[in-house]
C-alpha positions in Angstrom: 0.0 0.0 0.0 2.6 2.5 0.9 4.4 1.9 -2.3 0.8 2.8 -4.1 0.5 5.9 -2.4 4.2 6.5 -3.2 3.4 5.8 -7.2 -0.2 7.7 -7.5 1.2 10.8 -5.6 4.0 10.9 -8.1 1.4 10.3 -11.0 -0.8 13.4 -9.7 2.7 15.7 -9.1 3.7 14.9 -12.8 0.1 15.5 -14.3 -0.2 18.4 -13.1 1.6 20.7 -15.7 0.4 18.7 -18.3 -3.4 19.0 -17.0 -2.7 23.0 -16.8 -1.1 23.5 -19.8 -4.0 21.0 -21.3 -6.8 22.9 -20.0 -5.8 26.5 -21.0 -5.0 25.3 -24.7 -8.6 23.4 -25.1 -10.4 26.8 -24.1 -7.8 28.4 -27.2 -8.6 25.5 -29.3 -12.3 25.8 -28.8 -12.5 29.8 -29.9 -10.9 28.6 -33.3 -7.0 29.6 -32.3 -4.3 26.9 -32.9 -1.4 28.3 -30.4 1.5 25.8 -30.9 3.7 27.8 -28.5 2.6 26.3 -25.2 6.5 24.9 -24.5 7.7 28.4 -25.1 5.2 29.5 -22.8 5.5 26.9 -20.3 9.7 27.7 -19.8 9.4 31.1 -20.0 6.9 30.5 -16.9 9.6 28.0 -15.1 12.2 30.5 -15.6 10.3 33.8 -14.1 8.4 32.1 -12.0 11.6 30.9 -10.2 13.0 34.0 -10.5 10.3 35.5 -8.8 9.9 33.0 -6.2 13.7 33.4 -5.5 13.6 37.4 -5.0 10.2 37.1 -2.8 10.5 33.8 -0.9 6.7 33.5 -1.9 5.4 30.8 -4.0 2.0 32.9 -4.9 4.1 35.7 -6.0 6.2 33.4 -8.4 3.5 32.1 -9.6 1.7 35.2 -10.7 5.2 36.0 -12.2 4.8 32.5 -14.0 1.3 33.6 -15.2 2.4 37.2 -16.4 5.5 35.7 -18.5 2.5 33.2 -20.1 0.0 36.1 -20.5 3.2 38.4 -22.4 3.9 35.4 -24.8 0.6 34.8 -25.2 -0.4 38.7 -26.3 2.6 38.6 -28.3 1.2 35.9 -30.4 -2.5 37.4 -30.4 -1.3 40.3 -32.3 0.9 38.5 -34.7 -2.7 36.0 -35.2 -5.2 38.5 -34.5 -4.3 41.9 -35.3 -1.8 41.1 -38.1 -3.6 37.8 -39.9 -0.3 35.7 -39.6 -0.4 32.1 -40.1 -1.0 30.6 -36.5 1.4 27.4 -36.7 4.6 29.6 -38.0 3.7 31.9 -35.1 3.3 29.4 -32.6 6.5 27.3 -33.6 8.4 30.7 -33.8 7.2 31.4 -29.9 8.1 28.5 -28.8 12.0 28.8 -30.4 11.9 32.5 -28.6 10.4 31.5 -25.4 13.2 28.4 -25.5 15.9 31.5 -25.9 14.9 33.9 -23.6 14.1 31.4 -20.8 17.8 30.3 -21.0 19.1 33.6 -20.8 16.4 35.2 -18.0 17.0 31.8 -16.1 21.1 31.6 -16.3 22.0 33.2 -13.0 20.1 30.7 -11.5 21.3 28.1 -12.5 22.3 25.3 -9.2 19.8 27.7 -6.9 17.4 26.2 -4.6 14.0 27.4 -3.4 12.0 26.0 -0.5 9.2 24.1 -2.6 5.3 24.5 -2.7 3.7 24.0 0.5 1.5 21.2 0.9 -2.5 20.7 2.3 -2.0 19.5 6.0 -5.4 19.2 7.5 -4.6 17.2 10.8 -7.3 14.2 10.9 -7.6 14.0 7.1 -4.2 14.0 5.8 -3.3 11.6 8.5 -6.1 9.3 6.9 -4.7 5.9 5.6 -4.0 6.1 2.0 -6.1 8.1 0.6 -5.5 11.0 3.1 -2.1 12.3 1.5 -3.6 11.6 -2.2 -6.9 13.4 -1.3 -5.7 16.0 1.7 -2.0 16.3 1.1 -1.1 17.9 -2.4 0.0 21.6 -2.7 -2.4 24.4 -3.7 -1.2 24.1 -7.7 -2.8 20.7 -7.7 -6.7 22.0 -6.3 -6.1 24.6 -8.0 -5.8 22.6 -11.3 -8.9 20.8 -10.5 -11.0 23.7 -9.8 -9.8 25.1 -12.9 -11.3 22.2 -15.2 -14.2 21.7 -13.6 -15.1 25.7 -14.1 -13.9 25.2 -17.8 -16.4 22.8 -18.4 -19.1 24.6 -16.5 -18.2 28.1 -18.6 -18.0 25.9 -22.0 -21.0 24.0 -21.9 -23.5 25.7 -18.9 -22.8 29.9 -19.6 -24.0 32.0 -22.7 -20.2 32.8 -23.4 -19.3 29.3 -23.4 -22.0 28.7 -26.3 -20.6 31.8 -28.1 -16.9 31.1 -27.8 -17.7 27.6 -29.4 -19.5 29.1 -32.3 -16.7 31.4 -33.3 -14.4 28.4 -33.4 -17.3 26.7 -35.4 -18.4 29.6 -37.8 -16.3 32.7 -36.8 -18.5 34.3 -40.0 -21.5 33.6 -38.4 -20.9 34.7 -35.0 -19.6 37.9 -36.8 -22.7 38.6 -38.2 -24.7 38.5 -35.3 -22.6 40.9 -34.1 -19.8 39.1 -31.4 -16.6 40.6 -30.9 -14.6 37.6 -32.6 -11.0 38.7 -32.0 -11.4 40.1 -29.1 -13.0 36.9 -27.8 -10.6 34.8 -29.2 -7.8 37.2 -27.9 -9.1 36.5 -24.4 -9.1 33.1 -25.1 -5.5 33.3 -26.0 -4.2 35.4 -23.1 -6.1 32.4 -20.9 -4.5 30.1 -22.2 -1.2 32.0 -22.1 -1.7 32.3 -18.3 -2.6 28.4 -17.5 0.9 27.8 -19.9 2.7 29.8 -17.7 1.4 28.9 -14.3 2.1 25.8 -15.6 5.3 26.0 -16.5 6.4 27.9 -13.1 5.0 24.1 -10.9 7.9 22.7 -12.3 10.7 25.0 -10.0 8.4 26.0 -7.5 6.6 22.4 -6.8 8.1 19.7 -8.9 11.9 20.3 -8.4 12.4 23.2 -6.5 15.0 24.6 -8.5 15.8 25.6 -12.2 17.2 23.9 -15.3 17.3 25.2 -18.5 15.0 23.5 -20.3 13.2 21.4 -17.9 9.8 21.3 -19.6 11.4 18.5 -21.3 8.7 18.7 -24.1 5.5 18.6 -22.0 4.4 21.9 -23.9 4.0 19.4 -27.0 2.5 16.4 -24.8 -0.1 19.2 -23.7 -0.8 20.1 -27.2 -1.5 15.9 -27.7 -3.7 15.3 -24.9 -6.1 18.4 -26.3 -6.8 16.1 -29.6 -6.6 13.3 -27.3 -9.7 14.4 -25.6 -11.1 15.7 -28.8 -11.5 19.3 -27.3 -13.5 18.0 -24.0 -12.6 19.1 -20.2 -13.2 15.6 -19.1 -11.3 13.9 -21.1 -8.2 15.6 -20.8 -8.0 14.6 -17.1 -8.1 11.4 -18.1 -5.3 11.9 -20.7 -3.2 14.1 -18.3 -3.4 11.3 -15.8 -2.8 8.2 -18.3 0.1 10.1 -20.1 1.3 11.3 -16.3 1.5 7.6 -15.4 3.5 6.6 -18.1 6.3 8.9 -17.4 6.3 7.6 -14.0 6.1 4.0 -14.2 8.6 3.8 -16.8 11.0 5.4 -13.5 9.5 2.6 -11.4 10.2 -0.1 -13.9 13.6 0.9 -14.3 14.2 0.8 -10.6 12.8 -2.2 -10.6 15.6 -3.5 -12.5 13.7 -4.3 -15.7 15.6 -5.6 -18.5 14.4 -2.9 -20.8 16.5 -0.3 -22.2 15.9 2.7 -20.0 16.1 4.6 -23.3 13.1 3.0 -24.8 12.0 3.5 -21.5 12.3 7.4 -21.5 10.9 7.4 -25.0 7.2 6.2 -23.9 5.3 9.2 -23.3 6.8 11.0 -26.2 5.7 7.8 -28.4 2.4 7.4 -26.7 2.0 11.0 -27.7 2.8 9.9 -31.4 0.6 7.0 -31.4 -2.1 9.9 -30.6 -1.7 11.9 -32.9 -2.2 8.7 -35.3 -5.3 8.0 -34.1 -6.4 11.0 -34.3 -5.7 11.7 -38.0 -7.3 8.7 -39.0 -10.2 9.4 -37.3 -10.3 12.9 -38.9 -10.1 11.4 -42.3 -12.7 9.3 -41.9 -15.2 11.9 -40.2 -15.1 11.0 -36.9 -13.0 14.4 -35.5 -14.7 16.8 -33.1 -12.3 19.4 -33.7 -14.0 23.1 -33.7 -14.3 23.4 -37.7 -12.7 26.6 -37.6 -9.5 25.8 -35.6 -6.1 27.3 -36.9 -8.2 29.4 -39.8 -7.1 33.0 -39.9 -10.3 35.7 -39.6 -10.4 38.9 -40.8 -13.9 41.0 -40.3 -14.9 42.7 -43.0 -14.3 46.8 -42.2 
């Protein structure tokens, strides 16, 4: 049991950014916006979220720093999408090279620093529960928060006026034009959302995961976020499900090769990263045929008529 616990507290601490990152790209996804720089966005959150974590002592205050270093990358790419009618996937790819750059050099001075990590939920009778108390009562306030986070996505998406009206203009951005909705700036809110998740995202890693910085130590879950939004063809439940599934294959494959498993540990480390491309298969097959949910609009560029 207690090596269980161990292995599903590790799942949940790994899921995390990729649930985050997940969640704030589906809302993008769904008002017709392909963003593909959610890695860029995610280290430029690690590195200023440290940064300001470091400076303040205060985990809230780097991750607000996180979130504003998401939201700036984010804006950056709404006016090159929005205002300027740039293709979306050469703007996304070219954020994500910049964000990869200027995380290295914002993050070099810290480089081998250590922070004190997040704090963690200790209610005395319920964490102390057996088992389930440190998996249910015990995680740090990134983790709720992440919960909280997709269960009011789904309510917005699918129980609030605006949630019917930022599905349409991923549908039929024509349409919703005509009736008279503000489609880029809805979509740019969209996009400055799901700039903010990125980076909040990206600032769990040093403040919660490992409680210091490495250049680079997104280690591609920007991409694996961008998966598990087709993965759960553009629904909030299903991309818990997929955060969770592709979290515990990046753990187990650490537990197997403790366990002395004659596997490469290569092939081991390669999993997620092929799980993701056995996805992405699936996916495109199921689009040929039909069977893809995908807002029909995604990754279109819109210009109203003036």
């Amino acid at each position: 049991m207690g090596l269980l616990e161990a292995i599903i507290l590790t799942i949940i601490s790994a899921s995390t950014p990729l649930l985050l990152a997940a969640a704030g790209e589906l809302v993008v996804e769904r008002a017709g916006v392909l963003n593909l720089g959610v890695e860029g966005m995610m280290i430029m959150g690690a590195a200023c979220g440290f940064a300001g974590a470091y400076f303040t002592s205060s985990t809230f205050v780097g991750a607000a720093c996180g979130a504003l270093a998401g939201v700036g990358l984010a804006a950056t790419f709404g006016a090159l999408t929005l205002g300027l009618a740039v293709n979306q996937v050469a703007a996304g790819l070219a954020l994500t090279i910049f964000g990869i750059g200027l995380s290295g050099l914002i993050g070099a001075g810290f480089v081998g620093e250590r922070i004190a990590a997040a704090p963690v939920l200790a209610l005395p009778l319920l964490t102390s529960l057996p088992f389930a108390g440190r998996i249910l009562f015990g995680q740090n306030a990134f983790v709720y928060l992440t919960v909280a986070l997709v269960i009011g996505i789904w309510w917005f998406l699918y129980r609030t006026r605006a949630g019917l009206i930022l599905r349409a203009i991923g549908d039929n951005p024509i349409s919703a034009h005509a009736l008279g909705y503000p489609v880029l700036k809805i979509r740019m809110l969209a996009v400055l959302f799901g700039g903010a998740c990125a980076g909040i995202a990206g600032a769990y890693l040093p403040l919660a995961y490992t409680p210091f910085f490495v250049p680079g130590m997104t280690a591609g879950r920007g991409w694996i976020a961008l998966a598990l939004v087709v993965f759960a063809s553009w629904r909030p439940g299903r991309v818990v499900a997929g955060a969770y599934l592709f979290g515990a294959v990046s753990i187990l494959q650490l537990y197997a090769q403790g366990a002395g498993l004659a596997i490469p540990s290569q092939l081991m480390s390669s999993l997620p990263y092929l799980a993701t491309i056995v996805v992405l298969v699936v996916i495109s097959r199921a689009r040929s045929s039909g069977g893809s949910a995908a807002p029909a609009s995604l990754g279109l560029v819109f210009v109203p008529d003036r």
